[in-house]
C-alpha positions in Angstrom: -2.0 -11.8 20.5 -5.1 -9.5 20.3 -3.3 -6.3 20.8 -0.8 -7.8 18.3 -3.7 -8.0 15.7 -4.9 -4.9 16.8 -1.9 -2.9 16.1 -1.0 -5.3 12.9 -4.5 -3.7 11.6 -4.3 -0.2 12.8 -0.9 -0.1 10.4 -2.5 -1.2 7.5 -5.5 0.8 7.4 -3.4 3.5 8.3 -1.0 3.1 5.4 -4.9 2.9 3.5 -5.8 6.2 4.6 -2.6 8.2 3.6 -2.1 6.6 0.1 -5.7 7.5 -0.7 -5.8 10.7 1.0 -2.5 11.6 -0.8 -4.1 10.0 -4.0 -7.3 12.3 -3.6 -5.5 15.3 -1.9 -3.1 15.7 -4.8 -5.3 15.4 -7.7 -7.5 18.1 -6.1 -4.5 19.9 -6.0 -3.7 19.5 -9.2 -7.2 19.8 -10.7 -7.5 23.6 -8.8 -3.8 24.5 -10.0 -5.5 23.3 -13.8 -8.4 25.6 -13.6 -6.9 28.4 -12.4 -3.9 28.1 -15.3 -6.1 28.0 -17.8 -5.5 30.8 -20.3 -8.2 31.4 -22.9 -7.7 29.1 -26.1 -5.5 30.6 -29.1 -6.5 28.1 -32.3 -10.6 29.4 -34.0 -11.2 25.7 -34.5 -11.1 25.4 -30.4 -13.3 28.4 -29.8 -15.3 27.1 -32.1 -15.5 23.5 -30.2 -16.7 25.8 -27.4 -12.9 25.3 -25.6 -13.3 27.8 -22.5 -9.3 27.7 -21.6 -6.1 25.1 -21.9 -3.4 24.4 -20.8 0.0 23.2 -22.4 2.6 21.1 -19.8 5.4 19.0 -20.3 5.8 16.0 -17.5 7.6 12.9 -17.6 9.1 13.3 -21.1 5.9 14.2 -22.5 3.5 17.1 -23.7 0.1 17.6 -22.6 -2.5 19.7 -24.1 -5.5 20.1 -21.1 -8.5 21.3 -22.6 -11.9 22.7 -20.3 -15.1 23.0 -21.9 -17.9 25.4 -21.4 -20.6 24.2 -22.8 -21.5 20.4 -24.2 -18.3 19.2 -26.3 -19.0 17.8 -29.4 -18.3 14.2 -28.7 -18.4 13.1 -25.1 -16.9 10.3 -24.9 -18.0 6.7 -22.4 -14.4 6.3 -20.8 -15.1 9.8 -18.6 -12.5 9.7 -15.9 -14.2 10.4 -12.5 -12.4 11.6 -9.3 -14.8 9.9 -6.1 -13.4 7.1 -5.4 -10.1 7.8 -3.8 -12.4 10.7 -1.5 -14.6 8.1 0.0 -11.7 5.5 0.5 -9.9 8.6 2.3 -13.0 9.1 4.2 -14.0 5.4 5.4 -10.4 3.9 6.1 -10.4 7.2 8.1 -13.6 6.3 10.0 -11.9 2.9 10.4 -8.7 4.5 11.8 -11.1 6.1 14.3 -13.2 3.4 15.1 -9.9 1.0 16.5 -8.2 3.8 17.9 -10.7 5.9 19.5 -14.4 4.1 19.6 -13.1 1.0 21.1 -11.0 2.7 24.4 -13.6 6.1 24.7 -13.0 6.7 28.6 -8.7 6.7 27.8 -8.7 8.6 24.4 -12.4 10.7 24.3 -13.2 11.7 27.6 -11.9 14.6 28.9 -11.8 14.1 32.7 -10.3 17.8 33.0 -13.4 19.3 31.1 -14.8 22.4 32.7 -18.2 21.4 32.0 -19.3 18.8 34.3 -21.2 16.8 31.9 -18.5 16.1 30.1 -16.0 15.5 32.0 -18.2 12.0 33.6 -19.2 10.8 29.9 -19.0 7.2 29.8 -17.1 5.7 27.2 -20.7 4.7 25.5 -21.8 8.9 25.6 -18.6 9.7 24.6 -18.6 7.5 21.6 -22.5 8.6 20.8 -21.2 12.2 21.1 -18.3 11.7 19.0 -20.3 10.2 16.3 -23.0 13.2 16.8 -20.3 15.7 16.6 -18.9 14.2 13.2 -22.8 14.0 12.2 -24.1 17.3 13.2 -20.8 19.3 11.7 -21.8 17.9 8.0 -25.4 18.9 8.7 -24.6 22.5 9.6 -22.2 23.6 7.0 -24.3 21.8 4.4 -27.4 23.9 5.8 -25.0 27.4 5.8 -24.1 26.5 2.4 -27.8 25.9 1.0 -29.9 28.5 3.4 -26.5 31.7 2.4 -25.3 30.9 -0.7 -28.3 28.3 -2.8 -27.4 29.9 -5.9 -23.7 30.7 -5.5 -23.8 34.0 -5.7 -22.9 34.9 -1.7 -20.3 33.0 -1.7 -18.3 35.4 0.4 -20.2 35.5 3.0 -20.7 31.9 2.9 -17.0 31.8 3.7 -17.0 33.6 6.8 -20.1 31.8 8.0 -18.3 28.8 7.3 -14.9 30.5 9.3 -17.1 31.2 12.6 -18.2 27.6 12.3 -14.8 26.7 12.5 -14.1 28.3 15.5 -17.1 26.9 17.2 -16.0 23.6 16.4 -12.8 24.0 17.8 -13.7 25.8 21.4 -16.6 22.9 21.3 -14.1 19.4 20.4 -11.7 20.8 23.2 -14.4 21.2 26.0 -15.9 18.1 25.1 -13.4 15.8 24.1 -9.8 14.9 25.1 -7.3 17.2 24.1 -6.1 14.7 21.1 -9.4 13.3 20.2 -10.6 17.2 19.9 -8.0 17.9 17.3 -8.6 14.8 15.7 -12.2 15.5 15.5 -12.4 18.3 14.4 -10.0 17.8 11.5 -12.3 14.9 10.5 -15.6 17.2 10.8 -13.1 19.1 7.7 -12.5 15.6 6.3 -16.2 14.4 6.4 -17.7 17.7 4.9 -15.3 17.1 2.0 -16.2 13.7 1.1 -19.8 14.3 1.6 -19.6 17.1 -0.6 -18.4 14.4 -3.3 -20.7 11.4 -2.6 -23.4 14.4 -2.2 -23.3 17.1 -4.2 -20.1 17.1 -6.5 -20.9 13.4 -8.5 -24.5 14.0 -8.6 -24.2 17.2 -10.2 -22.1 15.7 -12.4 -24.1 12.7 -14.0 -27.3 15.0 -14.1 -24.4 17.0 -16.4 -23.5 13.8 -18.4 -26.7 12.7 -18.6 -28.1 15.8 -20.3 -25.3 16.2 -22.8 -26.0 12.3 -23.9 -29.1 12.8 -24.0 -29.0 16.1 -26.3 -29.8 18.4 -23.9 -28.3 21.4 -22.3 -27.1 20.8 -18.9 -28.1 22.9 -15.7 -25.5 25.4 -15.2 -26.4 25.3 -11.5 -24.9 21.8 -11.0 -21.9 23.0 -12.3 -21.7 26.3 -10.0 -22.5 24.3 -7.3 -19.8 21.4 -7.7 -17.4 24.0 -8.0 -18.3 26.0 -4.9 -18.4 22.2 -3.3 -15.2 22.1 -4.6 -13.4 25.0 -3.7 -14.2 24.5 0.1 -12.6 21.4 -0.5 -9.4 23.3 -1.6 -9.2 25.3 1.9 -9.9 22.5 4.0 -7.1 20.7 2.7 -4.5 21.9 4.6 -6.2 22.2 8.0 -7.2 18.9 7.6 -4.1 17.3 7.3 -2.5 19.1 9.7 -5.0 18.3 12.6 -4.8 14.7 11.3 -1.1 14.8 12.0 -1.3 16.7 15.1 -1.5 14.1 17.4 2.2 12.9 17.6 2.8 16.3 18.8 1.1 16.9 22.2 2.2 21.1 22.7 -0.9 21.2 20.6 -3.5 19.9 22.7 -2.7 20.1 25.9 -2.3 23.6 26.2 -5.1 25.5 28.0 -5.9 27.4 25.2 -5.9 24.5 22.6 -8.7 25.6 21.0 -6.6 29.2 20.2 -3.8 27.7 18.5 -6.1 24.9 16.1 -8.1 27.8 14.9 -5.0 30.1 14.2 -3.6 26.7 12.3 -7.0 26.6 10.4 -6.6 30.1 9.1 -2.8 29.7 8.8 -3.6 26.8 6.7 -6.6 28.3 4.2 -4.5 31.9 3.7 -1.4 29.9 2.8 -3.6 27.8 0.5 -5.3 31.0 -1.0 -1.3 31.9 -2.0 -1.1 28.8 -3.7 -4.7 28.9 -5.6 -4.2 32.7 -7.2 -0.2 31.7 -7.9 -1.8 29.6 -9.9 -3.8 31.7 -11.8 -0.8 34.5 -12.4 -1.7 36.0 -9.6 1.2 36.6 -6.5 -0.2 37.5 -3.4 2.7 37.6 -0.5 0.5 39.0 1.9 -1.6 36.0 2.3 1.3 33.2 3.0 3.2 36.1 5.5 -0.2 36.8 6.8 0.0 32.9 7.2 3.1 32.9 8.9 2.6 35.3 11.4 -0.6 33.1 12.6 1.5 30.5 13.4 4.3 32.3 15.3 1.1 33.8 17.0 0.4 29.7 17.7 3.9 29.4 18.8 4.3 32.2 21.0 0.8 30.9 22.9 2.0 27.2 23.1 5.4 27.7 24.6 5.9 26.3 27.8 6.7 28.7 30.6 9.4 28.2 33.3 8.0 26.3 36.6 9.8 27.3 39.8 10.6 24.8 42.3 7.7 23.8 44.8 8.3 25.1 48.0 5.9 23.4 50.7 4.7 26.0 53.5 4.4 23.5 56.1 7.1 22.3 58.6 8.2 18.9 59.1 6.3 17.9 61.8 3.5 18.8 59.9 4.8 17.1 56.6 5.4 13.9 59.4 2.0 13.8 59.9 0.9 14.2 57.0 2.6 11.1 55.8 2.0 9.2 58.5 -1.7 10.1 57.9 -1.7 8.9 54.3 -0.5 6.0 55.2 -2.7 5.0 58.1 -5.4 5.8 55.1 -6.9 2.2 53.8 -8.4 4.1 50.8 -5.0 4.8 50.4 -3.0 2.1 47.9 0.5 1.5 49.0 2.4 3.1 45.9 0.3 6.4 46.7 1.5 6.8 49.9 5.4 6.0 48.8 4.4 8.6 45.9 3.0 11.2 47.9 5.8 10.8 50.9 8.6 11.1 48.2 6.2 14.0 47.1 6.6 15.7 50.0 10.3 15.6 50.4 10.9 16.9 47.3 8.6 20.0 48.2 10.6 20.5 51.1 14.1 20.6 49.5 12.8 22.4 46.4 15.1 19.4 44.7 13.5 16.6 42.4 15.9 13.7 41.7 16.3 11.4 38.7 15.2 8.2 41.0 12.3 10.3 42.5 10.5 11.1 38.6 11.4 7.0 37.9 9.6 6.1 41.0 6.2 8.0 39.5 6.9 6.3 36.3 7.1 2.7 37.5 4.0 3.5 39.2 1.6 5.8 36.7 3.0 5.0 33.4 5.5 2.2 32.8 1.9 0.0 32.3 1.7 1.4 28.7 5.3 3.0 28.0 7.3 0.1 28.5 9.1 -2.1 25.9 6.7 -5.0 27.2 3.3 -3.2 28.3 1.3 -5.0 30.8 -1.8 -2.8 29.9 -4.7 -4.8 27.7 -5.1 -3.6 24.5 -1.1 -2.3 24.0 1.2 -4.3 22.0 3.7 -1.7 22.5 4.2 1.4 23.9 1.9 4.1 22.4 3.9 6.5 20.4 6.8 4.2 20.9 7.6 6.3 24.0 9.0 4.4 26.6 9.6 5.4 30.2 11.1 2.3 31.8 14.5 3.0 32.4 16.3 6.0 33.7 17.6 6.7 30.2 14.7 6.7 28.3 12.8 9.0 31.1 15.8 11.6 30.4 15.2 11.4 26.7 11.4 12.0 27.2 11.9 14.5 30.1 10.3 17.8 28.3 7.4 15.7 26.5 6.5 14.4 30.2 6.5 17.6 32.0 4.4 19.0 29.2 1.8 16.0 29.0 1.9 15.6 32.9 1.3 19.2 33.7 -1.3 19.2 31.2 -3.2 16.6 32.9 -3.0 14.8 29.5 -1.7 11.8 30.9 -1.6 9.4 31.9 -5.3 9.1 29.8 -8.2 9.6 31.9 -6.0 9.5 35.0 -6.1 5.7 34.9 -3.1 5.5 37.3 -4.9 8.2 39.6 -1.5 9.9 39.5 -2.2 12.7 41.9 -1.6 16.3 42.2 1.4 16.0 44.5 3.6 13.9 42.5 2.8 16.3 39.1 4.0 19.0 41.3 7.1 17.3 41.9 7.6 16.3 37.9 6.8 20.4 37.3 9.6 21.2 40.0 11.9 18.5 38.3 14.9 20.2 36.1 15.0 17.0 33.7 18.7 15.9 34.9 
């Protein structure tokens, strides 16, 4: 019943988190496709009102007239619509998302048991959950301190940008040493997601009721609260993509449990911002192919890195007497569990034939993996099989047969090796020709 209410709750914050990220995404969107259409007002009585641009739409049967303002307008008005709250409800059903997912199992979906750096790779699930929370903490800090110490007054804001880029990439090589390839994705989409909101809740809002304030209170406003919201804001813009991307990345393991993970989220990053810069001159009158092809061609480059290269057979170079005692060896072995030995014996045959069977790959299923990816899973804390991928029954195991090569030759799974699946019997899945 617990992993029931677990799941239960993990749907509906879930369904939270994407209507208010889709709620705050889209009217940033929209807000950045505004200010870049703005054309320079026509009528004296607006430039007179100070009107800096407008805008004229039609939408749902209706006709808009969008209006931007320089300097104070003439009658500011108490009903001010303000854009936060949808960014910090995007940001802490997110956290909460994380929390039950992540926080509470740290040593199956943080740790990364195949990390090259030894430290990591024997966190506890406690370390890994302080360095998780760290990570998130310590990626705000830095590109809030790039952005203060390069650009304070807006006006190297170029640079800024490729300071913020190499951050970028250090994040990624960093999450997918530290972390498990998934959780790495993850978090570094949400050091993206958490920079964002924290340039609202910090920087954005603030700037913008010192702004209010000033105009109610006859004065002139600082123009450097304005500069800075919108620099704030246009970071935003090219994180947008990215972010959602990595945020949807984990149904879709080729893309972090490749060797070179960290390669193909960065070119994804990029991929994401240039095809975002198309989109943000477009809307200013401006087209700029070159940036969306330039786009394109990062994520073939991501393609052509991530695909999975043919496996021969295994071919053991030991003889059968050899491979007799061996087994016998294994078996005699009392540190040895039964199912290891039938695992590593069926291992071993296969090696020697060069041939993996159906019933072979089911054995290693029933015994590594059908504890979570089973219609009824008998491991505490699953309600049902994660991903919905199950592995009980010779059909299913067919359906699934690329995804397991690819997640067992990864050493992805089973999580944290909980089923000490050895070496042997991922050999024998590699050498398997998924019939």
């Amino acid at each position: 019943m617990e992993a029931y209410l677990l799941e239960f709750g993990n749907l509906l914050i879930r369904w939270l988190h994407v209507i208010a990220a889709i709620a705050w995404l889209g009217e940033s969107i929209y807000f950045v496709m505004l200010d870049n259409g703005l054309k320079p007002p026509k009528g004296e009585a607006c430039k007179k009102k100070g009107v800096f641009g407008e805008m004229w739409a039609v939408h749902g049967g209706g006709f808009y007239h969008n209006q931007k303002y320089a300097s104070s307008p003439e009658d500011l008005p108490e009903d001010l619509h303000w854009s936060f709250w949808k960014a910090y409800t995007t940001w802490l059903s997110g956290f909460g998302l994380f929390t039950l997912l992540y926080l509470t199992k740290p040593s199956f979906y943080l740790v990364n048991r195949n990390s090259p750096w030894e430290w990591a790779a024997n966190m506890t699930g406690t370390q890994a959950n302080i360095a998780a929370l760290a990570f998130l903490l310590l990626g705000w800090i830095i590109y809030n301190e790039l952005c203060k110490r390069i650009s304070p007054n807006m006006t190297r804001d170029g640079i800024l940008s490729i300071a913020v880029a190499v951050m970028m990439v250090v994040v990624a090589y960093l999450s997918t040493h530290i972390f498990s390839g998934r959780a790495a994705f993850l978090l570094t989409g949400a050091v993206m997601a958490t920079a964002m909101s924290a340039n609202v809740f910090f920087w954005i809002i603030p700037g913008q009721r010192r702004m209010v304030n000033a105009m109610k209170a006859g004065e002139k406003p600082n123009p450097i609260d304005g500069l800075r919201g919108k620099q704030r804001s246009v970071h935003n813009t090219y994180f947008t993509l990215p972010v959602v991307l990595l945020m949807l990345s984990n149904h879709y393991a080729f893309t972090f449990t490749h060797s070179l993970s960290w390669v193909i989220m960065v070119l994804f990053i990029f991929a994401g911002a240039l095809i975002r810069q198309y989109f943000v001159l477009m809307h200013g009158g401006k087209i700029r192919p070159g940036y969306p092809i330039a786009g394109v061609a990062l994520i073939l480059v991501a393609v052509w890195i991530g695909a999975p290269t043919a496996k021969k057979a295994v071919q053991a170079p030991v003889t059968p007497v050899e491979q007799t005692q061996t087994s016998v060896a294994a078996t005699d072995d009392a540190t040895v569990e039964g199912e290891q030995a039938d695992a590593g014996e069926a291992a071993t045959e296969a090696a020697a034939s060069g041939a993996v069977t159906l019933a072979q790959v089911e054995t290693i299923m029933n015994n590594r993996c059908v504890e979570c990816h089973a219609v009824n899973p008998t491991q505490a804390g699953f309600a049902a099989a994660p991903l919905g991928i199950l592995l009980d029954s010779p059909k299913e195991i067919l359906l699934q047969a690329d995804h397991i090569k690819q997640v067992v030759a990864s050493k992805y799974m089973p999580l944290g090796n909980m089923t000490q699946m050895t070496d042997e019997e991922r050999d024998m899945i590699a050498a398997w020709n998924g019939q």
